[in-house]
C-alpha positions in Angstrom: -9.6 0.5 -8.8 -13.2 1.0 -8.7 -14.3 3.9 -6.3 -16.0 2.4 -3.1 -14.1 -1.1 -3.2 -12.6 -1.8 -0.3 -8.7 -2.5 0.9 -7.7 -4.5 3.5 -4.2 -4.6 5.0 -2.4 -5.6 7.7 0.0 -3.5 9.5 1.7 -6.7 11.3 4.6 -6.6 9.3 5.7 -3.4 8.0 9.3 -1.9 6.7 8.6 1.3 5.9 12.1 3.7 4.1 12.0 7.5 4.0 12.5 9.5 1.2 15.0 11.6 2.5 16.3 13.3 -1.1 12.7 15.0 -1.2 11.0 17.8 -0.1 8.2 16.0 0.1 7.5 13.2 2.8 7.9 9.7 0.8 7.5 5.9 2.2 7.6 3.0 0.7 8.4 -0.6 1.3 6.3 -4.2 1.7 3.4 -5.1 3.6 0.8 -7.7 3.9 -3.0 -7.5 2.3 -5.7 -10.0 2.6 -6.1 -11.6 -1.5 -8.8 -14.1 -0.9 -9.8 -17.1 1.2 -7.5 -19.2 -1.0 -4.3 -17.2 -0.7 -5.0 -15.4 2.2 -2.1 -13.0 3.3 0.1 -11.2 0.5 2.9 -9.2 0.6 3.2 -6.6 -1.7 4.5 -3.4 -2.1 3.8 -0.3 -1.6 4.4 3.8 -2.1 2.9 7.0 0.0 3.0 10.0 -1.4 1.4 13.1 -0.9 -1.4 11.1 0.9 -1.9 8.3 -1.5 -1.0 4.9 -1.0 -0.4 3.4 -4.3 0.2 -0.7 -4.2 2.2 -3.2 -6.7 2.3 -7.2 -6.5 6.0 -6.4 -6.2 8.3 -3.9 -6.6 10.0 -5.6 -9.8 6.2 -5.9 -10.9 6.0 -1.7 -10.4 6.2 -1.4 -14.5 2.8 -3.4 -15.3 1.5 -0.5 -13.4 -0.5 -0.2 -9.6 -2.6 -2.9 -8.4 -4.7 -0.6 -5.8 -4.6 3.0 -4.4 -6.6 5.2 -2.1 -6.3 8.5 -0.8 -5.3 8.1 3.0 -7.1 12.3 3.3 -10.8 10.0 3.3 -9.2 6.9 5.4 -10.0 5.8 8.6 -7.7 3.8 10.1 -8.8 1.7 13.1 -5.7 -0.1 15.1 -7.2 -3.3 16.8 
């Protein structure tokens, strides 16, 4: 993902499963993010870890590799 490009997601519909095996504090599970005018609202799937939300088309789809990530340490998140 090209630094600077921006994600939008929507928080509307969230289920979110701890990690609980790890030491480290792990979520993942499916959320919505805005494609295009055509398409509009996606699910997809996602994985935070270690501050970084990493995003797939699906989680079947998590071998062709990520789709999106960005480091939640620079993000602002504003709840409207």
């Amino acid at each position: 993902m090209a630094v600077g490009r921006r994600l939008t997601k929507s928080l509307s519909e969230i289920n979110v499963k701890e990690d609980e095996d790890d030491a480290l504090l792990k979520f993942h599970g499916t959320m919505y993010k805005w494609t295009n005018f055509v398409y509009g609202w996606q699910k997809r799937y996602f994985e935070l870890e270690n501050g970084i939300l990493v995003y797939y088309k699906s989680e079947s789809e998590k071998q062709y590799g990520i789709r999106g990530s960005i480091s939640l340490h620079i993000a602002r998140l504003v709840v409207s």
